[in-house]
Residue, then its C-alpha position, 0 to 999 in steps of 0.5 A: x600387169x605387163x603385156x602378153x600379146x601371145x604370148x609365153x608361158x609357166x607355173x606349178x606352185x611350191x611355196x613356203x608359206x607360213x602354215x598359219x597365217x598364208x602369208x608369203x615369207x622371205x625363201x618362200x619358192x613357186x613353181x610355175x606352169x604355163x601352157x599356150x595354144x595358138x592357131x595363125x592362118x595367113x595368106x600367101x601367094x593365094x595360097x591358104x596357110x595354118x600354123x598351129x604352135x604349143x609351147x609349155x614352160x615352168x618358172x621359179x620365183x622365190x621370195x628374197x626379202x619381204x620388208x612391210x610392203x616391199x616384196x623382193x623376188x626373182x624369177x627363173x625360167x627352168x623349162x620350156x618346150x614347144x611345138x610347131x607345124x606349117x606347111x606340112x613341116x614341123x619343128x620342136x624342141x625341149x630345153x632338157x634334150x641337149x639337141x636343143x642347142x642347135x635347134x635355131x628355132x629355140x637359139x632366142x629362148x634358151x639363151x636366158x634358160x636358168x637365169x634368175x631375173x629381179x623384182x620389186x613389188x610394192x603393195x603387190x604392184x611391181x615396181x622395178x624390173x618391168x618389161x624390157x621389149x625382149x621378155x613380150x611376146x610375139x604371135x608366134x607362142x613362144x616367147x616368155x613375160x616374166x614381169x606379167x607372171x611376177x606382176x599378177x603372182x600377188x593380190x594387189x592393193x588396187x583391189x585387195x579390200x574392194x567388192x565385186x564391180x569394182x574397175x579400174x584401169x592400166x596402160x602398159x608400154x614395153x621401154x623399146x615402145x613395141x609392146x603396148x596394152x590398154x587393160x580394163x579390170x573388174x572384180x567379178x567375183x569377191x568372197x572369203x575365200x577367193x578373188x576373181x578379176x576379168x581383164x579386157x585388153x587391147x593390145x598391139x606388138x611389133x616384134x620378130x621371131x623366127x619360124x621354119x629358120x625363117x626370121x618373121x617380122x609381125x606388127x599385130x593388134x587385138x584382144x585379150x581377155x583374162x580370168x584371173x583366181x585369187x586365193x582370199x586368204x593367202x593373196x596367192x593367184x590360183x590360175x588364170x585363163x586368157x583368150x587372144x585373137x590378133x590380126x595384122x601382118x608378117x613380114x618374112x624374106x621381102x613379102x608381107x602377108x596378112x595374118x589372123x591368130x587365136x590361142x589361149x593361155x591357161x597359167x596354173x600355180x598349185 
């Protein structure tokens, strides 16, 4: 699973699916809905500073070409909104408001709005198309994974067949080397019905984004913990609920200030 430091997010679930047997079929399309939360508080100047970002987005992946255990997807950002107050001020756009294209805060996020991206899953494990640096997020909230929302659409053959208690482990590097995670997985919950996985992360980013027009660089490590719901049958992620908590600095116009950041981010596939 790839990182997600705070990251971005999707999904609300049409699928084609083989009414009888669940099992995902080529033309098969889900949307995606993904909800992010997050409160950083810093100090600049001895002055105490909160910032409170919401973002929302909805993601399209539709299965190309199904060949054994060779899955070919790719996925699409249709949407994404999102919010942010500090200081007093506040900004937002939406990607269905026309306005939004000359709104610089949301200029790094729309440039690949309904641009489709292409994967390979084998065994449920994603292959090619992993993060290239740009699709990993940053403190701020807004940015979107694709390949962490394909790499966990799937039941994997890790844990397909294995009983509550079973662990395992999975590091990840973004290829610019500024995303990183250590991921501990345990089944918490194995039944016919539905599969539950816990994840606890540790994570760090190095990255840039851009608030109030202000181009902010941060370099962030903390914790991630996710609840990850499997439907059994169809071998369908339902949900998953992730808890951050980051601490580091952010750099903006020559002055470093510490930075401490909490959210969460709730993944919904219907």
């Amino acid at each position: 699973m790839n990182l997600k430091v705070v990251s971005l997010g999707l999904i609300l679930f049409t699928s084609v699916l083989n009414a009888q047997t669940k099992k995902v079929i080529e033309g098969a399309k889900f949307q995606i809905t993904q909800a992010q939360n997050f409160n950083n508080s810093s100090k600049m100047m001895g002055m105490d500073m909160q910032t409170v970002i919401s973002s929302n987005a909805d993601v399209v992946i539709e299965i190309k070409s199904v060949k054994d255990s060779t899955i070919i997807v790719t996925a699409t950002t249709k949407h994404i909104a999102a919010s942010l107050s500090m200081m007093g001020q506040d900004e937002k756009f939406d990607s269905n408001d026309s306005a939004a294209a000359s709104n610089p805060m949301a200029a790094s996020f729309l440039k690949d709005l309904n641009k489709s991206k292409e994967f390979v899953l084998v065994n449920g494990n994603i292959v090619s198309g992993t993060n290239s640096g740009n699709d990993a997020v940053t403190a701020s909230g807004l940015e979107i994974n694709l390949p962490e929302i394909v790499g966990e659409l799937l039941v994997s053959s890790n844990f397909k067949d294995k009983s509550e208690g079973f662990k395992w482990t999975a590091e990840d590097k973004s290829t610019d080397g500024k995303q990183k995670s250590v991921s501990i997985y345990t089944i918490t919950k194995a039944t016919t019905a539905a599969i539950e996985v816990t994840a606890n992360t540790s994570q760090s980013s190095k990255g840039t984004t851009k608030m109030m027009n202000m181009d902010v660089s941060q370099n962030l490590t903390g914790t991630r913990t996710s609840v990850l719901s499997y439907d059994k049958e169809g071998g369908i992620l339902t949900n998953i609920n992730q808890t951050v908590e980051m601490k580091g600095t952010a750099e903006a116009m020559g002055t470093a200030i510490p930075i401490n950041t909490k959210g969460t981010i709730i993944t919904t596939v219907k």
